[in-house]
C-alpha positions as CSV (number, residue, x, y, z in Angstrom):
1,X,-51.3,22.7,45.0
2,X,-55.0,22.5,44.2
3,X,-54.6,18.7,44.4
4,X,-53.4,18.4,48.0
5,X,-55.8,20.5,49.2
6,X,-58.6,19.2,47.7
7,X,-56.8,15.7,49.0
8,X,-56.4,17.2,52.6
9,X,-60.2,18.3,52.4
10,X,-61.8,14.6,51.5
11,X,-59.6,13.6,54.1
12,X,-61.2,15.7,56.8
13,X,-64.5,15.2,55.9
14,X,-64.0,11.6,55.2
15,X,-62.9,11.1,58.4
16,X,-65.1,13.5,60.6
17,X,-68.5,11.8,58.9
18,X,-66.9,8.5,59.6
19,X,-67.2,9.1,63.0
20,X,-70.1,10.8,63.3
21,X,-71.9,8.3,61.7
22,X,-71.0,5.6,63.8
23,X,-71.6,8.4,67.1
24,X,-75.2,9.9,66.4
25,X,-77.6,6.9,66.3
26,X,-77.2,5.8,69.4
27,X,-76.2,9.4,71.4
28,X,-77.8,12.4,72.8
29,X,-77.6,15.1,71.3
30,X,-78.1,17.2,74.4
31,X,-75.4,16.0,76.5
32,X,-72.4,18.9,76.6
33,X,-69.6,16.7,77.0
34,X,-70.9,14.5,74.1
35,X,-70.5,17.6,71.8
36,X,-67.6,18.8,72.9
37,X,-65.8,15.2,72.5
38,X,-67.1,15.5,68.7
39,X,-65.9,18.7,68.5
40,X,-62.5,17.8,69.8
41,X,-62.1,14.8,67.1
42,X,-63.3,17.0,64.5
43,X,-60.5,20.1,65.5
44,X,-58.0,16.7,65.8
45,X,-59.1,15.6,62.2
46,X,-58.4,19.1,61.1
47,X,-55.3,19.7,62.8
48,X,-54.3,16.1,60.9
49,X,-55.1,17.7,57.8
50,X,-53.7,20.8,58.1
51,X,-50.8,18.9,59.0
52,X,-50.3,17.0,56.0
53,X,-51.1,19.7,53.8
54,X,-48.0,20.8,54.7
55,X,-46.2,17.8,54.5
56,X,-47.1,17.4,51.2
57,X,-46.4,20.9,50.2
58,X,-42.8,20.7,51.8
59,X,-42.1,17.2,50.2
60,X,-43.4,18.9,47.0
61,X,-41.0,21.7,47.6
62,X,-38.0,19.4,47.8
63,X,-38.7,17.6,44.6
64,X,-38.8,21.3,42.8
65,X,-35.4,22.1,44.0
């Protein structure tokens, strides 16, 4: 159980400072809509990993039974 969180975790942050990196050199950091598209990719990476968490925990489940 620890695994797959930690696993759903580095995903997430993998992921949302993949992006952001690529994003903030050449953006303004002022702009609204700017932040609220990073903010919407970051609540899509996290609804990605939530999503697998449980994936993982139901295939894990299965194997148990």
């Amino acid at each position: 159980m620890k695994d797959i969180i930690i696993r759903a975790l580095k995903t997430f942050i993998q992921g949302f400072f993949g992006a952001l990196i690529i994003t903030l050199p050449t953006t303004d950091l002022t702009d609204m809509a700017l932040l609220k598209s990073i903010l919407i990719g970051a609540l899509a990476m996290g609804i990605s990993a939530v999503m697998n968490f449980i994936l993982m925990l139901w295939k894990g489940g299965e194997k148990n039974e």
